[in-house]
ChimeraX commands (.cxc) that place a marker at each C-alpha (Angstrom):
marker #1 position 134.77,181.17,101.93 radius 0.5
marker #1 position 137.96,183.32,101.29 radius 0.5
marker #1 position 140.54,181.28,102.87 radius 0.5
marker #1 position 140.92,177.35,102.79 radius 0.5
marker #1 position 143.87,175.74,104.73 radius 0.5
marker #1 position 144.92,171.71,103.65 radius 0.5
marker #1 position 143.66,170.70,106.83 radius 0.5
marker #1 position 139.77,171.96,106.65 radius 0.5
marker #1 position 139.80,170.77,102.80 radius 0.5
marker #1 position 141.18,167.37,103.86 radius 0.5
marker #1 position 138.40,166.87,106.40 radius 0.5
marker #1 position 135.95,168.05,103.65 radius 0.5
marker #1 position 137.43,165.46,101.21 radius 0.5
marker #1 position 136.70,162.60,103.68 radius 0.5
marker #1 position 133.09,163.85,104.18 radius 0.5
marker #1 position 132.66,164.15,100.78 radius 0.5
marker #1 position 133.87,160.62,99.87 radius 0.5
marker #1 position 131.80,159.42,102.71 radius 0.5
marker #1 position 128.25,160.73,101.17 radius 0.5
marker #1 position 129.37,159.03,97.66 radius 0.5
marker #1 position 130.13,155.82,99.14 radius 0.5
marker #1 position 126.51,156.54,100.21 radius 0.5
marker #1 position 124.92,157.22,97.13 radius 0.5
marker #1 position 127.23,154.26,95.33 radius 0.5
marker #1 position 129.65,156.22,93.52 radius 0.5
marker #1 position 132.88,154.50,92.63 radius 0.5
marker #1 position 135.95,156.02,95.02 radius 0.5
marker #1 position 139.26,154.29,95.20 radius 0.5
marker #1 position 140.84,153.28,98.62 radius 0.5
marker #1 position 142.89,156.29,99.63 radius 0.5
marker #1 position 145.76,156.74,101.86 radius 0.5
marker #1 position 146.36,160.39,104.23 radius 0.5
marker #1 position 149.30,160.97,101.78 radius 0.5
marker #1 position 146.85,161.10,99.06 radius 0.5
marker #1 position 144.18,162.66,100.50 radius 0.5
marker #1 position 146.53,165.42,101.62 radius 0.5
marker #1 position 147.69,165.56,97.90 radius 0.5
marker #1 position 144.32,166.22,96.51 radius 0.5
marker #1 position 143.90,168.50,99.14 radius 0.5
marker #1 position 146.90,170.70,98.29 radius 0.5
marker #1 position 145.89,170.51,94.61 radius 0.5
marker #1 position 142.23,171.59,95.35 radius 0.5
marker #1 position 143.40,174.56,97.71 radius 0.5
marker #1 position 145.91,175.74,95.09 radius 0.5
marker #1 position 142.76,175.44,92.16 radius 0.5
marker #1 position 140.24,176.97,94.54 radius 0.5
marker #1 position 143.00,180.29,94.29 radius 0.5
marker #1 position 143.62,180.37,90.96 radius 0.5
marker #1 position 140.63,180.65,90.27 radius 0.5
marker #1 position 139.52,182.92,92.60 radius 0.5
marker #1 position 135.47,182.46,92.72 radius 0.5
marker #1 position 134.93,182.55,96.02 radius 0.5
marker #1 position 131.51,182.83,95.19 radius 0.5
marker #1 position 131.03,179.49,94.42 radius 0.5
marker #1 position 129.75,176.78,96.15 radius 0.5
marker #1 position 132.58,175.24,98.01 radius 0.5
marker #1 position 130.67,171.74,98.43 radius 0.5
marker #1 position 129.72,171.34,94.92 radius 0.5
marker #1 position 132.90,172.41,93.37 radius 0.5
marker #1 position 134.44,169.74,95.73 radius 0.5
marker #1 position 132.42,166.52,94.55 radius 0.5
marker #1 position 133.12,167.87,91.13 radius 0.5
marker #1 position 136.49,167.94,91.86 radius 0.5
marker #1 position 136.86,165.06,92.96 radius 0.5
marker #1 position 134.31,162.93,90.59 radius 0.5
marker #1 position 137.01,164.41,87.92 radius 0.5
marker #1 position 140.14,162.93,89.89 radius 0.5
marker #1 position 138.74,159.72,90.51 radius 0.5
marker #1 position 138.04,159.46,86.33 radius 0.5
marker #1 position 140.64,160.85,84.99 radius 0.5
marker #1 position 143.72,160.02,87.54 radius 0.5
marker #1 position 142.16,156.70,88.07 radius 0.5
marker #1 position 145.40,154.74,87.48 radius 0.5
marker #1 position 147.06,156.29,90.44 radius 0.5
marker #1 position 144.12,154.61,92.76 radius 0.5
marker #1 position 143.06,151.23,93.64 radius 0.5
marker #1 position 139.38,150.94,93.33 radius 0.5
marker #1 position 137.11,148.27,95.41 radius 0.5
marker #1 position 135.11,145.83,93.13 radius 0.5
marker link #1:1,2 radius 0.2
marker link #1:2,3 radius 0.2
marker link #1:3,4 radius 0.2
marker link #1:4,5 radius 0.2
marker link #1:5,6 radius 0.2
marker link #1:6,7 radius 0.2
marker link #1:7,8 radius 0.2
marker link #1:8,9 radius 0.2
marker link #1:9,10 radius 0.2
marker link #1:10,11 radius 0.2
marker link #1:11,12 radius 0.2
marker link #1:12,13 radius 0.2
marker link #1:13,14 radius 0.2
marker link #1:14,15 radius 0.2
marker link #1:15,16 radius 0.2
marker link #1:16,17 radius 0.2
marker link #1:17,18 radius 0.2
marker link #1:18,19 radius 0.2
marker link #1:19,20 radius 0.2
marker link #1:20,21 radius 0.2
marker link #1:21,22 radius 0.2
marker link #1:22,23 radius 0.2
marker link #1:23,24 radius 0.2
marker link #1:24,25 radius 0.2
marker link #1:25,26 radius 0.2
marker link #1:26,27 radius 0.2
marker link #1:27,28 radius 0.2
marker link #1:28,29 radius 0.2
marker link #1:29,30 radius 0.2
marker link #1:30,31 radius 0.2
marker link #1:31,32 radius 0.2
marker link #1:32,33 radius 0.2
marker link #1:33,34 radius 0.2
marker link #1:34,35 radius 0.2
marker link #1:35,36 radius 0.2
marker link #1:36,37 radius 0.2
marker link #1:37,38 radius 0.2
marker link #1:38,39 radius 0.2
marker link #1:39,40 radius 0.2
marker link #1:40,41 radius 0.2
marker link #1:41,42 radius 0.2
marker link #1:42,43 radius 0.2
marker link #1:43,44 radius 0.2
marker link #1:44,45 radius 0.2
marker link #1:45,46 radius 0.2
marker link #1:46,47 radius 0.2
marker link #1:47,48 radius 0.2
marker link #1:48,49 radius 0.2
marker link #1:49,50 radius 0.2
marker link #1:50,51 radius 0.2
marker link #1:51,52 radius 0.2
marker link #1:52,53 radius 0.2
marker link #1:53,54 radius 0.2
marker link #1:54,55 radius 0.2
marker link #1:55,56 radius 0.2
marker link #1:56,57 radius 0.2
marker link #1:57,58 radius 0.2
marker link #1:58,59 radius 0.2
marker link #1:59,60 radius 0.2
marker link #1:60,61 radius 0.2
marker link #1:61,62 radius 0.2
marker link #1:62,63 radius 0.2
marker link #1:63,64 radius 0.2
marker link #1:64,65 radius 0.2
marker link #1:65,66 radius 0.2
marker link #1:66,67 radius 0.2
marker link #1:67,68 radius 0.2
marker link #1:68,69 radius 0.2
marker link #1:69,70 radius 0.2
marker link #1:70,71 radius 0.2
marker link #1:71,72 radius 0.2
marker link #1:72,73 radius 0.2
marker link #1:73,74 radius 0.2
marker link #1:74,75 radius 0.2
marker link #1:75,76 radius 0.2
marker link #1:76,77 radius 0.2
marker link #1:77,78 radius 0.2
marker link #1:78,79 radius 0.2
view
């Protein structure tokens, strides 16, 4: 996967967060400004890095896992 636009990463980012809901993961209530945010911070990662080789999905949940610890006082979190 060479090229990622905002849009297809945002969709992935709700799909993701849906399957960890699922498997009772702890994800904060987000709003489309935010998920366009970590969208446009993934996309610019995913570049920098430039390992296209790697598995988009996984580096995703990772991702995001990571933002949901570590930026956790910018989200409000459900129980």
């Amino acid at each position: 996967m060479r090229y990622l636009t905002n849009d297809y990463v945002q969709g992935e980012i709700i799909n993701t967060i849906s399957l960890m809901q699922q498997n009772k993961e702890s994800v904060p209530i987000l709003e489309n400004i935010q998920i366009d945010n970590i969208a446009e911070r993934f996309v610019f990662q995913w570049k920098e890095v430039g390992d296209y080789e790697a598995d988009f999905e996984r580096t995703l949940l990772e991702f995001l896992r990571d933002e949901f610890i570590y930026n956790k006082i910018n989200y409000t979190f459900n129980g």
